[in-house]
N, C-alpha and C positions, 0 to 999 in steps of 0.2 A: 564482407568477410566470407571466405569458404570455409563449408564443414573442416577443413582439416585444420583452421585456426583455432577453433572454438574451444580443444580440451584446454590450451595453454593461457585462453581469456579469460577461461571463467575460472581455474585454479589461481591466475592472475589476481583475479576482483574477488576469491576468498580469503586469499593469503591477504589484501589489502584491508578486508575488513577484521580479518585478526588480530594485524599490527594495530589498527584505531584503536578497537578495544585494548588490545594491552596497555597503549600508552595510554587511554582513557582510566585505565586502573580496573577495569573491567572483570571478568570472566570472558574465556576467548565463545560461549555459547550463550552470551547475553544476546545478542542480537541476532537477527536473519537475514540471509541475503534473499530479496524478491525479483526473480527472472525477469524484465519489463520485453515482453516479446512481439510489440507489436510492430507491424510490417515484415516479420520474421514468419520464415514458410514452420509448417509444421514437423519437417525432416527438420531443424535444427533445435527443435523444443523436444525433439523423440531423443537428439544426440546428448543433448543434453542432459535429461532425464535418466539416459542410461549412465550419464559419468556422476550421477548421484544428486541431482537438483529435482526439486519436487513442488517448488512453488515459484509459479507464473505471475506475470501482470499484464494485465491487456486492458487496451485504452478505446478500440473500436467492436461494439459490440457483435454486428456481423461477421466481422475477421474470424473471431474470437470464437465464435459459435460453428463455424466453419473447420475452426482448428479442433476444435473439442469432438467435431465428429469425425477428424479423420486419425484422431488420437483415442477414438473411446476404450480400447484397450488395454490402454496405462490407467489404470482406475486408483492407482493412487497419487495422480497429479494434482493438487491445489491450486483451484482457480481466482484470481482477485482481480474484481475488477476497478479500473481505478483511475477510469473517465470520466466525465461530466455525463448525469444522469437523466434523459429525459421522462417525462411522466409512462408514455406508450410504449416504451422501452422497459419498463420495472418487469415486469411479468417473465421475462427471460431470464433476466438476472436471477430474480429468486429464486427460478428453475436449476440453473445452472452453474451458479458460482458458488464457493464456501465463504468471500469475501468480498464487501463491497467499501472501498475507501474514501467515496466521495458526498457523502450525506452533508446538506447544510441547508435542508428546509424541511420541516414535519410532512408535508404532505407526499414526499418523496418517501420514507420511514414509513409511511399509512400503510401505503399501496405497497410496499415491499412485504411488510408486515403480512397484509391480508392475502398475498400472492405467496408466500414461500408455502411449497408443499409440505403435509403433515408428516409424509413418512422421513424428511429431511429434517438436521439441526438447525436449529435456529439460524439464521445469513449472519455470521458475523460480518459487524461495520463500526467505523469509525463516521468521526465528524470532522470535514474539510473545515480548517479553520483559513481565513485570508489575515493568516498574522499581516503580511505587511500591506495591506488596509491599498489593494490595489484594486482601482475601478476596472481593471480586464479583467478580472479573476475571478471563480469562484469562489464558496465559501462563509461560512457563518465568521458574522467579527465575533473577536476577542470577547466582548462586553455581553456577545451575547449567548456565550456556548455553554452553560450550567445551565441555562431554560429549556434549549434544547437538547439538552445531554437527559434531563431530568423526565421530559416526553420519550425522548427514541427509548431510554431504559424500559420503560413499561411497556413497553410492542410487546407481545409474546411471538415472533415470529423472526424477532432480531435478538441478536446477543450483544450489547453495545461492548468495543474493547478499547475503544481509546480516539486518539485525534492523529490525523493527519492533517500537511502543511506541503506547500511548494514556496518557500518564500524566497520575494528577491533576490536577481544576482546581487553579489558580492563577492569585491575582489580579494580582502584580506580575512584572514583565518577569527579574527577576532569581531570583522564587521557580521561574518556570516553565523555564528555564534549567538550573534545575539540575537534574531528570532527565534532562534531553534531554543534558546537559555526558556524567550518566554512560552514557546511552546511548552517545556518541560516545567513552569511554574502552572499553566492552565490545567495540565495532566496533574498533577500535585493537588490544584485543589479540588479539581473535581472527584479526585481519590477521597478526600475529607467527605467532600458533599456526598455521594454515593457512594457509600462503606457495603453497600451490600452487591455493588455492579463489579464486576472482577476487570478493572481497569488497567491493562497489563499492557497496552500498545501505544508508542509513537513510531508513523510510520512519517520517516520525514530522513531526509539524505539521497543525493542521489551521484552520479560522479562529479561535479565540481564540488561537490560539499560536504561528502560524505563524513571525513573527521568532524568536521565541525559539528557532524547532526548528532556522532558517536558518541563527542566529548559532553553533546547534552542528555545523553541517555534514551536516543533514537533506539527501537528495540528488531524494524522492519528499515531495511534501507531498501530502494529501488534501482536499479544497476541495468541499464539495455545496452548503451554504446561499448561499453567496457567487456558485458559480455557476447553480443553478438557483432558486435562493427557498427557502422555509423547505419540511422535508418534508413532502408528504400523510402523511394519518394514519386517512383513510377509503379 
């Protein structure tokens, strides 16, 4: 995609998640669109920003960290990260991001925890669920996300805000539905179980699914091809 596509994508991919919401019965500022900007140079994350977008997602931590210092400027851009997290790797993160989407083991939460600096707000994070129970994939199962929901709560250096999910293609509106359905029954009770964690996030929808994630009360949708063009790969 060339910069001069990008005002008409990304007005494209708001306008589409407004419509979700409506038909969802919604508020049209129920949910967020999250900029997925990875393999994207950093002149299209500035254009961006200038056409009113303020929260990124990035999947390669070096990319990411690269882009952040040739953007330090824009100090009101939100950074989430929202790749697979390794242990040598936490210490950047909790430098550098306001968000991290991929949690689904404690000892990754430790080390975030004990790494986020004091003059910074706590890292907000979710827990990577693998609703659809796939051996490629990250993610804490289903069965076992209250145990750790009930650990990452008490980090003082994280602010737990909810679950996120990648679940299986699906072709029809009603198959893809239905992870995203139990997604939003897991968010449900862990809202029960932790009455005192301000449990306000699924981030889960991305372009082939996005109604379906809306229709379950996805609150963070993830959106790269729709708004930048398809990824670089060289």
């Amino acid at each position: 995609m060339t910069d001069n596509a990008l005002p008409a994508s990304l007005a494209s991919a708001r306008q589409r998640l407004e419509h979700a919401l409506i038909d969802a019965g919604r508020p049209v500022n129920d949910a967020s669109l999250l900029a997925v900007s990875k393999t994207k140079p950093a002149s299209m994350i500035r254009q961006a920003s200038a056409l009113g977008q303020r929260e990124f997602g990035e999947n390669y931590l070096q990319e990411a960290l690269d882009k952040q210092a040739e953007l330090a400027d824009l100090d009101d851009l939100v950074w989430h990260f929202i790749g697979p997290l390794q242990s040598n790797k936490t210490r950047a993160v909790a430098e550098n991001f306001a968000w991290l989407h991929t949690i689904d083991r404690l000892k990754i939460a430790k080390r975030l925890s004990e790494q986020r600096p004091p003059h910074l707000a706590p890292l907000n994070v979710c827990l990577q669920v693998n609703i659809s129970r796939e051996p490629s994939k990250s993610g804490v199962m289903p069965e076992d996300v209250e145990a750790l929901a009930q650990e990452v709560a008490a980090l003082p250096g994280l602010k737990l805000r909810g679950l996120m999910a990648i679940p299986a293609p699906a072709e029809s509106l009603a198959a893809q539905r239905q992870p995203l359905a139990e997604m939003r029954k897991l968010l449900s009770a862990l809202q029960k179980a932790l009455p005192d964690t301000p449990l306000d996030t699924l981030s889960m929808g991305m372009s082939d699914d996005l109604e379906a994630a809306v229709l379950e009360g996805a609150t963070l949708v993830r959106l790269g091809t729709a708004i930048f063009g398809a990824r670089n790969t060289t």
